[in-house]
N, C-alpha and C positions, 0 to 999 in steps of 0.2 A: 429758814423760811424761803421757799420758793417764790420766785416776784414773777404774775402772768403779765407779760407786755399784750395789751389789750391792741395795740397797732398790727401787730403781726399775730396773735390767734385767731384762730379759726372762730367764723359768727356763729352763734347758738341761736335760733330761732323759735321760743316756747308756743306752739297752740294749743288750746283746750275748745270744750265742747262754747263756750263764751266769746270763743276770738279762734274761731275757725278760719276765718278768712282774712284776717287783722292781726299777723304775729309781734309778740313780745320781742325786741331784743334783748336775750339774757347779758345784763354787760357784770361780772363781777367785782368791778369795785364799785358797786351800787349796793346800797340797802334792800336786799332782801324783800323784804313787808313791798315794795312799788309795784311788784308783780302779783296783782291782787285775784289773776284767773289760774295760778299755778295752788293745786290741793294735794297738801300734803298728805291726805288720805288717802289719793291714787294713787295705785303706781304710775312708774315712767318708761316711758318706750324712745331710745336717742335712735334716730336716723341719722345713716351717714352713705353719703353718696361715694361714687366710681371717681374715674377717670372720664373727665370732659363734663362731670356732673356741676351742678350748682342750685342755688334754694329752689326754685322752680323747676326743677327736672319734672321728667314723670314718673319717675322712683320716689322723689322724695312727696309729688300729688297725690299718686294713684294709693300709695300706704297709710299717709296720713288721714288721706278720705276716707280711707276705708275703715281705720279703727273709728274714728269721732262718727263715723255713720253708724257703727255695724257692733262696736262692742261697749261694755263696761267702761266710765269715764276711765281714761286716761291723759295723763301730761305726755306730752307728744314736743317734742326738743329735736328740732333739725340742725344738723354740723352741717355748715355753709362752708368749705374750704375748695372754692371756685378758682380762688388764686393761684392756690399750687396747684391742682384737679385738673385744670384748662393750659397747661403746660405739656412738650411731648409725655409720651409714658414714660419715657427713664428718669428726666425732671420729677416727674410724677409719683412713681415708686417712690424716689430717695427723698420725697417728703413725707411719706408716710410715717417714718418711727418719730416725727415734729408732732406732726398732726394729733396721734395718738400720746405722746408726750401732754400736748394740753389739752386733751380730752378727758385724760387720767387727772389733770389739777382740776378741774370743770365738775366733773364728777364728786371730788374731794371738795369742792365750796359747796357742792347742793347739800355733801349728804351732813356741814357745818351749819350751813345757813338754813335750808330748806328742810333738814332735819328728814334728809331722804335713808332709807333704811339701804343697802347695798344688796343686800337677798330680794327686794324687789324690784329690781334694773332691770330692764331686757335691751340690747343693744342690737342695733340690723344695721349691719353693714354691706354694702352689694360692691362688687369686683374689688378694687383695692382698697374700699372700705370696709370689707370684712377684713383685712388686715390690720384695720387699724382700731376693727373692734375685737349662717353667712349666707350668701346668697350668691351663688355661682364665683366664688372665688378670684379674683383673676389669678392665674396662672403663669406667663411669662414672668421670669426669673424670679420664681416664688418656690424653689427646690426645699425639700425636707430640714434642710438644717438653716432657712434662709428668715426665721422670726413669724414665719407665714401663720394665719388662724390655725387653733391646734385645739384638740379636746381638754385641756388642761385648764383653757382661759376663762371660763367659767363656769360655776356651778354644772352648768347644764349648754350644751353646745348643740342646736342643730345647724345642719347643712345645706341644702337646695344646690343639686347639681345642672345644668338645664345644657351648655355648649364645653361635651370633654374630647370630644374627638375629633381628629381630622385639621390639617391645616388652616392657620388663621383661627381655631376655636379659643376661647376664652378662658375659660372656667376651669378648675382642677380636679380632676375622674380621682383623684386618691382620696378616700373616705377617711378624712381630718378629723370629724364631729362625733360626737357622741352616739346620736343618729345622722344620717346621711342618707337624704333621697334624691335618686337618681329619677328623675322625671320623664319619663319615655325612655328609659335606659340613661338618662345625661345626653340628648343627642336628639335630632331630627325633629322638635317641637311639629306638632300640627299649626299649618298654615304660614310658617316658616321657611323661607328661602335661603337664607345666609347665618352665619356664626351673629350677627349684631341682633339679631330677631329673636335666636334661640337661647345667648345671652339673657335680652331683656326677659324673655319668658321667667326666670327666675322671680323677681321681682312682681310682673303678673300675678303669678299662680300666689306669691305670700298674702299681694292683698287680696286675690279671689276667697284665700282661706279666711278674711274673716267674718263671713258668711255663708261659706258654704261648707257647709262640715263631711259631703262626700267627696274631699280631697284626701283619700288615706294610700298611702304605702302597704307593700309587704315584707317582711324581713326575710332576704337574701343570705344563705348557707357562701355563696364566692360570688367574687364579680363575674364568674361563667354565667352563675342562676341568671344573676342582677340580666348579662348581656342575651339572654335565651330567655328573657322574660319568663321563669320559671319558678318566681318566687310567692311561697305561698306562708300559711302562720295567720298569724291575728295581726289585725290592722290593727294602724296606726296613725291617726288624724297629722299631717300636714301642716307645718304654720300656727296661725294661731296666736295667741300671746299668752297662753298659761305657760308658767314659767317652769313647771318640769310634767317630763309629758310621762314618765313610768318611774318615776324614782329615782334619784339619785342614784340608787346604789342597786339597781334591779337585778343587775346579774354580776355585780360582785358584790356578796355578802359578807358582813361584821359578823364575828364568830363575838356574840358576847358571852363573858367573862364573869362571871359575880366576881370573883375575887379583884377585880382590875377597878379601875375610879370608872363612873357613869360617864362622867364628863367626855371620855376619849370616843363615845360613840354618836359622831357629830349629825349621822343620818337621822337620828331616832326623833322622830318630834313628839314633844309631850301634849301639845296641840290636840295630836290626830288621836281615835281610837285607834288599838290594836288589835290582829288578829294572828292566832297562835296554831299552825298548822302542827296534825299528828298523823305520821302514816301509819300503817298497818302491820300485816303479818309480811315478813321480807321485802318491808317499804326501807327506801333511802333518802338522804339526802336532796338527791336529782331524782326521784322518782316521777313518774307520770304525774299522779295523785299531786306531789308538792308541787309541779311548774307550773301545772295546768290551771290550779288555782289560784296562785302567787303570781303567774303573768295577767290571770283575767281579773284581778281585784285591781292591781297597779295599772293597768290598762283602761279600764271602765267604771271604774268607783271613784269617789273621794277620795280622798290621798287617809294613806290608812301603813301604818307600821305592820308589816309584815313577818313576823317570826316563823324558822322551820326548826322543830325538833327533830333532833336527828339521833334515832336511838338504836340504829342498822348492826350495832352488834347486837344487842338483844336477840332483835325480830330478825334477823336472819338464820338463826338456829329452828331446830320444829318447832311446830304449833305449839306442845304442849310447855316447852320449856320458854320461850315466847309469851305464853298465854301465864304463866308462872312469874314472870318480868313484870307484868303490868303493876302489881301494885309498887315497887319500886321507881319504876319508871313513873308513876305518877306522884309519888311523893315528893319526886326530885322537881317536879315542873311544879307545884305546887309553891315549894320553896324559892324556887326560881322567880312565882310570881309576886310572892313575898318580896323579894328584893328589887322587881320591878316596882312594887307599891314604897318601899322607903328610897330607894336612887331613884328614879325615872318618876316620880308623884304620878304615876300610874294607877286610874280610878279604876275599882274595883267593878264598878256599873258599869263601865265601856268597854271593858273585855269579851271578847268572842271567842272561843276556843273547837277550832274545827278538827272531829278524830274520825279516821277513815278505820272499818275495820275492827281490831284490835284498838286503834286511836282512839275509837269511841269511848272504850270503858275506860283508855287512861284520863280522857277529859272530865269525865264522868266522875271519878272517882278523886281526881285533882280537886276539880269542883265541891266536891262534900269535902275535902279534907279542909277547904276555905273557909268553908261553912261554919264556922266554929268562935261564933261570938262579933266575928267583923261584916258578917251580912255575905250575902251572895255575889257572884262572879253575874255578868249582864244578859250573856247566851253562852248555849253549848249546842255546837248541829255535827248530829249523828250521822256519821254515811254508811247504811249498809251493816252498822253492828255487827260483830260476830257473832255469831249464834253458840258454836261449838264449845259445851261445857258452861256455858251461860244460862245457867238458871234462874227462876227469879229471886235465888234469896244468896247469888254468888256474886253479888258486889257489880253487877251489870251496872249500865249508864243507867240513870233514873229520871223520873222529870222535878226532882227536885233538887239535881246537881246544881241549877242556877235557876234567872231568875225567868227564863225564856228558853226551853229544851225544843228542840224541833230535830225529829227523827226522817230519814230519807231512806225508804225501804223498796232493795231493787232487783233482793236474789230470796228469796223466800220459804219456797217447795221445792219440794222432792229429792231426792238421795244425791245426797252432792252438796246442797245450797249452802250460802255460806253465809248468810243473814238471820236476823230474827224476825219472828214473823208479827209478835206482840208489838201493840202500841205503847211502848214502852215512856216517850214523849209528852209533851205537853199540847205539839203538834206532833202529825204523823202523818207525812204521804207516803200512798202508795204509788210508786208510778209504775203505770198500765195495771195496777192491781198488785204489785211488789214482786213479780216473775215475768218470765219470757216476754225480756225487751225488745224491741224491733232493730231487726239487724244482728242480733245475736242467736252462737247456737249452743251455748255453753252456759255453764255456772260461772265462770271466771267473767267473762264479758257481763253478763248480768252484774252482775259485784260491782265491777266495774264503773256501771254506767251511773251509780250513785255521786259519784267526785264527780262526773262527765256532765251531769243536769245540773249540779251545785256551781259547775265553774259555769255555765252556760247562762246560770241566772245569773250571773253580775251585768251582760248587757241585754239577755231577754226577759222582757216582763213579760209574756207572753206564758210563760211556765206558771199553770192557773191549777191551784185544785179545787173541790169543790166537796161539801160535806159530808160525813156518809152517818149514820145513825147505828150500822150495825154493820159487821164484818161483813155478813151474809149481801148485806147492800154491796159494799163495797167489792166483792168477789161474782155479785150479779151486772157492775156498773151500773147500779141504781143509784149513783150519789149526788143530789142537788141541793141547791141552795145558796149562800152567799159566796163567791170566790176566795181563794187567798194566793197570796204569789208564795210559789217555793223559791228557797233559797234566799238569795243575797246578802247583805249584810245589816237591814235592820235589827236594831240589838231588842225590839219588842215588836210581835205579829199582831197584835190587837189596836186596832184603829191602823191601817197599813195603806191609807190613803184613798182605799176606795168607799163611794158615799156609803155604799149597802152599811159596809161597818160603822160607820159614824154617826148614825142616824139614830138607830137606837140609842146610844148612847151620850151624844154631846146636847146638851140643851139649843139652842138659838141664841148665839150674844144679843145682852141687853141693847147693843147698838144698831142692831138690825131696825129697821121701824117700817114695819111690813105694810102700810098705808103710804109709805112714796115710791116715788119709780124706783128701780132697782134694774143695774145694768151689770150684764153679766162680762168678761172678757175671756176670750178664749183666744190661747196661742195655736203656733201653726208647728211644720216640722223643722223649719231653719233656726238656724245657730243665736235666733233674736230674740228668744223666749222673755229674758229678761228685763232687753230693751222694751220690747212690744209692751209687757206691762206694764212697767212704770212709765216710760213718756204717754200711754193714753192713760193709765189713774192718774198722773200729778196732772195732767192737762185738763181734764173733768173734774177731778176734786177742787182746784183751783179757782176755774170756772164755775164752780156751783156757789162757792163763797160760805161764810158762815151761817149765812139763814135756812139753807136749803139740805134738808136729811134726808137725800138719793143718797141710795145702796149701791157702792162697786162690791162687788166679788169678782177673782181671778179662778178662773179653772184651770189646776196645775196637772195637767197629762203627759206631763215628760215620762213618766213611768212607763206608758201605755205608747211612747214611742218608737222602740225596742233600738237597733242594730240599723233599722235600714228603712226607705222610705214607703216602699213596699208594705214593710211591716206595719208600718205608722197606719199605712192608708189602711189596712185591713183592720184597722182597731177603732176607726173615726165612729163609728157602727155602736162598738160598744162604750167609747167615750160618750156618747149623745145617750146611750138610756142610763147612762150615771145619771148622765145631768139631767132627765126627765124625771128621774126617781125623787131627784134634789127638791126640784121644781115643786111638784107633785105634794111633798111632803111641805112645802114652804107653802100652795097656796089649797092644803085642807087641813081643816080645824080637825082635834083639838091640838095637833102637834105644836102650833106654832101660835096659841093664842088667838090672836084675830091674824090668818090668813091673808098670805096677799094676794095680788089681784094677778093675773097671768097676761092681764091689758095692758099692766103697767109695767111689763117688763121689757128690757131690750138688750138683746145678744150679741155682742160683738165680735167678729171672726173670722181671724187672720190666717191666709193661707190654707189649712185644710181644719182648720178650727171654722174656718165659714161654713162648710159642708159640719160638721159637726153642729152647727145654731141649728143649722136649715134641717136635720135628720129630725134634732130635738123638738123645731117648732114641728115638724109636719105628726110626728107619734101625739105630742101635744095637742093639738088640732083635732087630732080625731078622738083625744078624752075631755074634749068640747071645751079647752084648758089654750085658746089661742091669744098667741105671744102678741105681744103689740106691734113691735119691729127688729128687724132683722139687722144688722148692716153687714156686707161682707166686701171683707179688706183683702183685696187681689187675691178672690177665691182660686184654690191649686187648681190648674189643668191636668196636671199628668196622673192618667189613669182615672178621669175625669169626666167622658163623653158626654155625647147626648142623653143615652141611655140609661147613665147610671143614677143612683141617689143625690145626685149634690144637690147643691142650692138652689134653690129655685122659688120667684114670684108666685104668693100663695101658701108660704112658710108661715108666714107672720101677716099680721094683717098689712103691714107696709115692709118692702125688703129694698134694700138700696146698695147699691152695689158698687164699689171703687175701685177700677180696671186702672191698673199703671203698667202691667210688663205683660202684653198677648201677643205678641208677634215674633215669629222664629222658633225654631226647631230647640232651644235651650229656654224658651220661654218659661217663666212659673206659673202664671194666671190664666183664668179663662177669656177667651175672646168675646162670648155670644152676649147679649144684654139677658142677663136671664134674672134682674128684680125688677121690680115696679118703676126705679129710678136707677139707672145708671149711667154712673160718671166716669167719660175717658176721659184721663186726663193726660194732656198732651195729646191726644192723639191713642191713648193707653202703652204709649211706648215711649225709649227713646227720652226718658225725665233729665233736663237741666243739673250737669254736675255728676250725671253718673254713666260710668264706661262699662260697668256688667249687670247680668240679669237680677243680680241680687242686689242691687242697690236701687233698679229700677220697682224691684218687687216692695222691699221694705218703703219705700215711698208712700205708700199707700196706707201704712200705720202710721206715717210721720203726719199725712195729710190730715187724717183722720184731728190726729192729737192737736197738729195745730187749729182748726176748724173751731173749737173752743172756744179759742179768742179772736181768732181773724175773721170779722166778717166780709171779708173781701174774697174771699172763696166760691165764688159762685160760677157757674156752670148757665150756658147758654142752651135750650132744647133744640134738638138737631130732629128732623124731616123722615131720615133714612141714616143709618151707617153710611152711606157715599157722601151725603151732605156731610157726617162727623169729619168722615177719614180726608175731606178735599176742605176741613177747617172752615165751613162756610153755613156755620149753625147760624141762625140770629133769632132764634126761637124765646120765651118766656122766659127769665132769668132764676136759679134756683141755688142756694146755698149748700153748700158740698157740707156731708158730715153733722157735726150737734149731734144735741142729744134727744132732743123731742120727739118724745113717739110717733107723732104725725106729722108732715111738714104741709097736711092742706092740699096734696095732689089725689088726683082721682085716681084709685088704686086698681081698675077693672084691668088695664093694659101696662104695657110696659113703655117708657120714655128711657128719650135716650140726650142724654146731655154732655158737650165739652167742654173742658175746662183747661186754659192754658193757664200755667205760672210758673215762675221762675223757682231757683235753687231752697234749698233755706236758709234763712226764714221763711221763706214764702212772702214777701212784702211787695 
């Protein structure tokens, strides 16, 4: 039995989103149950400070602030060890393997007492607290055989490099971690003078990531690329607290065995769906086809078991003896999936089987051989089918291998091609018409670019087809109608998230009661999706109380995202005639019974989800269908102007607007007063509690949320912007937020109100 001397360990200091500003001290010879803000449903994130660090650092503030601001509850557990830490550095070192000694028994009472699972730990340690758990390492007398942080230490290791070069630098340039980003190369941070600056940068940029999700890497071929800035590949989000960023085992693979025990295959989660890649004719291994899909699935999707078959003797021989293989070669993966269904309880519905090629008709025919009393496999997507020798009665893919076939057809015509041209599928795109791709001058490149769109849809929703009635359509690009996204890995195309499809089909929940208000919520592009909904529905639904049957509905357009923000902003366009069409169909008989009122609706929209109310009120408006009120939660500036479509006073019949972050070149928000009511608050800048622009931005759904309950929210009308911005409004007094369609202001002009308050609470 180990005995913790509680005089000399290191202090634990627990915060959660309840006692953010009021920490727990964990003492372990205490009962457990006393620590009544610690949820064992969350995971836990332990903070552990440097050298000269202690509880109040601004490594252990600026991180802590920033998960309980910015992500998913989490228990947030700060290691106080000030005593040894505030000693020279060589004192300091030679306390480290102490430190970590009772960090390792601390960990071992939660996961007794607190019933913490150990696969959802994340541990941050910065300088010679990543030794003792990384974040810039420190470096002096930390040599390769000295116990230093190492990729071995857990599950999943990242790094943050920020100060490796040059005398007096800090931090360790050897790529220890699993992953390891070098941040400006590990070296010369902007706006950085000294090694202590470029150091602390480490620690910055962790909490800037959790918010801002355009902190991504590129993976580096040497530390030449790394040092010549030359590195290129698919990014890779930065920080963060998801606890594996590509898989465990992304680029060393488990060769599984049927004949071996399941159990030895520790990566496999039975959790995730699977998906089961197949190359082609003289496909490998390490083919294009396999990586390119296997890095963008583990990269950009849900966490998903990735299987490569690898049948490179075969399909390395000709076509014809190749094209001869296949039905063996599918009998054998068949069998295979047979033994994934009694070892791995591997469901038979969540299977996805991807055949490039030649792949196609082994998935295909894998798929029918399943078929045989225990029900269908979930999907099977065709890339490109071989055509050669593929007739229709020669055992081709079919669309009733499973229970969701989708065909991708992209070499077609003419002497050479090496596709089939039939809509063989259940789905079936053509892309650009299923020949002469852009950018290509061959059959092989065409072929090609079938894997190349398929791997591309796991982060572009943007890849849209749309219906065609008859070939001739589709060969004239005559094809309209409702969209569908190619690709990805929904295991069913029908109902696929957008309204067109669900409309027809879903009735109205009985809980809808189209005679009260109904308020809509719309997210923006940052990393708070989440957040933004739930703290504004628990805060409204709370506040409504049991007598009151208002409608929230959430509009989820993470789909309609894509890759980049760019992309986002180009889509806000057609996120808003979803939601007209929504609208539309909610407030005309007979789809919905008795009809609601378009009066009594009210849009709420954070970020570039405001420009989305405000598109949807203005289209609405002119089908004489106008919204009652708008609100917009630090509508986006960027890419944003005067000129363009955003939000704007005369949306809705009242639009109010809530400015927290317009000032400065990294700003999110717009600066102009552009609704009937707007609230700068603070100043629109510069919010109580927060060091970056995204903490100042999310302010503004915080404000909202709290506004529910706090009637002390109110906003003084300001003269001019000069009166705002010199804090010297003393105008009519107005309540920030609610939910009331109209708050009683004359709606012809626009007003301008300040509003100061402090952190949250907001009290």
């Amino acid at each position: 039995m180990i005995h913790e001397d509680v005089e000399t360990s290191p202090g634990s200091s627990f915060f959660g989103r309840e006692n953010q500003y009021e920490p727990e001290i964990l003492d372990p010879t205490a009962p457990f149950s006393r620590y009544s803000n610690f949820k064992i449903t969350d995971n836990t994130v332990i903070l552990v400070h440097g050298h000269q660090g202690h509880l109040n650092s601004s490594f252990d503030n600026l991180i802590k602030d920033a998960i309980l601001y910015h992500q998913e509850p989490h228990n947030v557990i700060v290691v106080d060890w000030s005593e040894e830490a505030g000693q020279g550095y060589t004192a300091a070192r030679q306390a480290v393997p102490l430190v970590a000694y009772h960090l390792a028994n601390f960990v071992n009472w939660l996961e007794t007492e607190a019933r913490l699972i150990r696969s959802t730990l994340h541990l941050v340690g910065f300088n010679l607290g990543a030794h003792i758990v990384g974040l810039d390492p420190a470096a002096s007398r930390w040599g390769s055989d000295s116990g230093r942080l190492a990729d071995t230490d857990a599950m999943y290791v990242e790094v943050i490099h920020t100060d490796i070069t040059g005398p007096g630098s800090n931090g360790i340039g050897t790529a220890i971690g699993d992953i390891n980003f070098f941040v400006n190369g590990g070296r010369n941070q902007p706006g950085c003078f000294g090694h202590v600056c470029n150091h602390n940068r480490a620690y910055e940029v962790f909490a800037a990531s959790m918010s801002n999700s355009e902190l991504i890497g590129y993976p580096c071929s040497s530390d030449l690329q790394n040092t010549l800035n030359r590195c290129k590949g698919d990014p890779l989000h930065m920080g963060g607290l998801v606890l594996s960023k590509t898989g465990e085992n992304q680029y060393e693979p488990e060769i599984l065995d049927p004949t071996a025990p399941f159990s030895r295959y520790s990566n496999f989660k039975i959790t995730d769906n699977t998906v089961i890649l197949v190359h082609g004719h003289q496909g490998h291994l390490n083919s294009n086809f396999d990586n390119l899909i296997k890095d963008a699935i583990l990269y950009h999707q849900e966490p998903h078991n990735v299987i490569v078959v690898d049948w490179a003797r075969e399909a390395g021989q000709g076509y014809s003896d190749a094209r001869k293989a296949v039905p063996l070669v599918a009998d054998h993966l068949a069998n295979f999936i047979t033994w994934l269904e009694n070892e791995a309880r591997l469901i038979r519905s969540t299977l996805h089987l991807v055949g490039f090629n030649l792949g196609a008709h082994i998935v295909g025919q894998a798929g029918r051989r399943l078929d045989q009393g225990l029900g269908r496999i979930g999907r099977i997507t065709g890339l490109d089918p071989a055509a050669s020798r593929w007739g229709s009665d020669s055992g081709r893919l079919a669309d009733t291998d499973a229970m969701c076939v989708e065909v991708i057809h992209t070499d077609i015509t003419g002497p050479g091609s090496n596709g089939i041209g039939t809509a063989i599928g259940d789905i079936n795109f053509f892309v650009n018409g299923g020949s002469n791709q852009p950018g290509c001058i061959g059959h092989v490149c065409n072929h090609n670019r079938a894997y190349e769109v398929f791997a591309a849809s796991m982060s572009n929703s943007g890849l849209l087809g749309y219906p065609c009635s008859s070939d001739l359509q589709n060969t004239l690009n005559r094809c309209k109608g409702d969209p569908l996204h190619m690709g990805g890995l929904a295991l069913s195309k029908t109902g696929n998230g957008e309204f067109t499809s669900m409309i027809p089909n879903n009735p109205i929940p009985d809980l809808f009661k189209p005679a009260e208000q109904t308020i809509f919520l719309i997210h923006g592009y940052n990393g708070n999706t989440v957040r933004f909904n739930r703290e504004v529905r628990e805060a409204i639904l709370r506040n409504l109380g049991q007598n009151n049957d208002d409608n929230v509905i959430e509009v989820d357009w993470t789909q309609g995202m894509g890759s980049s923000y760019t992309q986002a902003r180009l889509n806000v366009e057609n996120v808003a005639n979803e939601l007209v069409t929504f609208i539309q169909w909610l407030t005309t008989p007979p789809s919905v019974g008795v009809p609601a009122n378009a009066a009594d609706m009210h849009l709420v929209g954070f970020d570039l989800g405001a420009h989305v109310a405000g598109i949807a009120g203005r289209l609405l408006r002119a089908d004489s269908k106008e919204i009652g009120r708008i609100t917009g939660l630090n509508p986006a500036g960027r890419q944003w102007g005067a000129g363009s479509r955003r939000l704007y006073r005369g949306d809705a019949k009242y639009v109010e607007v809530i400015h927290t972050d317009t000032l400065g070149a990294l700003a999110y928000g717009i600066g102009d007063p552009i609704g009937n009511v707007n609230f700068y608050v603070n100043g629109g800048n510069n919010q109580p509690g927060c060091i970056l622009h995204s903490c100042c931005h999310d302010r503004s759904f915080e404000l909202f949320a709290a506004s529910m309950s706090n009637p002390n929210l109110r906003g003084y009308r300001c003269s001019s912007m000069t009166q705002m911005n010199l804090n010297l409004c003393r105008g009519d007094g107005l309540e920030l937020g609610g939910t009331e369609i109209s708050k009683g202001v004359q709606i012809s002009s626009n007003f301008i109100y300040r509003i100061n308050t402090r952190r949250p609470p907001f009290n």
